[in-house]
N, C-alpha and C positions, 0 to 999 in steps of 0.2 A: 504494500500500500504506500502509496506517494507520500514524501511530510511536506509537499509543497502546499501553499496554501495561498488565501489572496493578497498576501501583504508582501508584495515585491520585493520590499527592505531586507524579512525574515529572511527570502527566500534567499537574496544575495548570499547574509551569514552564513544560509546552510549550504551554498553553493564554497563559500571559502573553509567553512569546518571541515566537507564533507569530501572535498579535494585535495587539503593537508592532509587529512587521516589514510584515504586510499592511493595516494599521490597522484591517482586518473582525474581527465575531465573527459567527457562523452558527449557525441559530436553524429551526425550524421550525413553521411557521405554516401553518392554514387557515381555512375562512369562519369560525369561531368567534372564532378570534384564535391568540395563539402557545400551545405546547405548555406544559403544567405537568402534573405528577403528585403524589402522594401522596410524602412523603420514605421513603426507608428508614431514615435516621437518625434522623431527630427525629420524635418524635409529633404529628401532629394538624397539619404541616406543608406545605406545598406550594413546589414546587421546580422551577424552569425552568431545562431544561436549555441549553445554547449547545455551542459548539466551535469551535476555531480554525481549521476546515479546513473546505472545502467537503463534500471529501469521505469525512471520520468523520459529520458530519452525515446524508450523502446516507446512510452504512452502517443508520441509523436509521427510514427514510423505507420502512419495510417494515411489515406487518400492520397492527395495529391505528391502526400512524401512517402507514401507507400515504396516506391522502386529506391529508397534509400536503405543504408547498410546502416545501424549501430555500429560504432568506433571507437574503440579508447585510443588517446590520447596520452601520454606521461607527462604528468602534471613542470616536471622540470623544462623538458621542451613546449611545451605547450609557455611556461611563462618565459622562456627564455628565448625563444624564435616566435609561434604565433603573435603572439603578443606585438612585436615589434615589427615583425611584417604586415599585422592588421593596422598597427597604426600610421605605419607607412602609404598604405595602399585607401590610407581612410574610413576602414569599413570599421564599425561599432561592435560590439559584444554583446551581445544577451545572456544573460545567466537564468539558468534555473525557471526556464518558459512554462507555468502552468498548464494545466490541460486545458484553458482559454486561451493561450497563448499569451500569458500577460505574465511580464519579466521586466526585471532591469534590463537599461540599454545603457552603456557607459563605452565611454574614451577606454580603449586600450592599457594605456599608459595609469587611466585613472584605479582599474582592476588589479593593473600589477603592482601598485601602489601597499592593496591589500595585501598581499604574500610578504611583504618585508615587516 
């Protein structure tokens, strides 16, 4: 059972707890490459979403993202290259997307901020 819930903030925490403890973050990818969408927050944005769980991820991995793979990721490379190539390339972070699809959307840089 998911501990995501509607308070985006929480979910962040449990996105930073729950990534230090397994050292993964989870990500969903296919032949094209990994998942990004349009932001809801920010204009003219693009946003990739992750999650700290296998399976809030897998909760995801339905319709239109049905032809996507669940992925871990190691938490090291993921803050030590994604990280810095997403904020290169401009695209935003989502942590921890509800099954409404409702998540923090933050700067790169602002996320990896968290880990230190």
């Amino acid at each position: 059972m998911s501990k995501l819930t509607a308070d985006i903030e929480a979910n962040l925490a449990l996105f930073i707890e729950e990534t230090t403890a397994s050292q993964l973050v989870w990500g969903l990818r296919n032949e094209e490459g990994w998942l990004s969408c349009d932001s809801t927050e920010f204009e003219q944005s693009e946003v990739m979403p992750f999650w700290s769980s296998k399976e809030d991820a897998q909760t995801h991995n339905v319709e239109e993202w049905a032809d996507f793979e669940v992925l871990e990721i190691p938490l090291d490379i993921f803050v030590e290259d994604w990280l810095l190539t997403l904020a290169e390339d401009g695209v935003l972070v989502g942590t921890n997307w509800n099954a409404t699809l409702e998540g923090k959307e933050m700067e790169p840089s602002d996320l990896a901020k968290l880990y230190l």
